[in-house]
Phi, psi and omega in degrees: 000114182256162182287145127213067162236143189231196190343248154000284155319305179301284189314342165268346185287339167298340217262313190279347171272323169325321200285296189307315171292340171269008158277295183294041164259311194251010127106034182284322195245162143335162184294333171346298206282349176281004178295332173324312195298310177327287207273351146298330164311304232268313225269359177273349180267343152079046175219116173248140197266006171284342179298307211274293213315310200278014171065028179254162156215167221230335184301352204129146155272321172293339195258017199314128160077327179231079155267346177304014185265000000 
């Protein structure tokens, strides 16, 4: 499993599944809002597995696969 989700991506994908998921923590939002956990996994495990099917990666062209260090 290589990373390629890289800067950027990540931190918005934490920021925006955090949110989400802590609205549906206090029940501000619908059960919906636990979907939040998806783009927060990927972006703390820094892999989104829709990237290899759809040939992107977020890392870079020199660092293709190795922003994980």
């Amino acid at each position: 499993m290589k990373c390629n989700v890289g800067g950027i991506d990540r931190i918005l994908r934490i920021a925006v599944g955090a949110l989400l998921v802590a609205l549906a923590i206090t029940n501000v939002l619908g059960w919906w809002a636990w979907l939040g956990l998806i783009p927060l996994t990927t972006g703390l495990f820094r892999f989104c597995p829709a990237y290899p099917l759809l040939g992107i990666t977020s890392c870079g062209t020199s660092a293709k696969g190795s922003c994980c260090k």
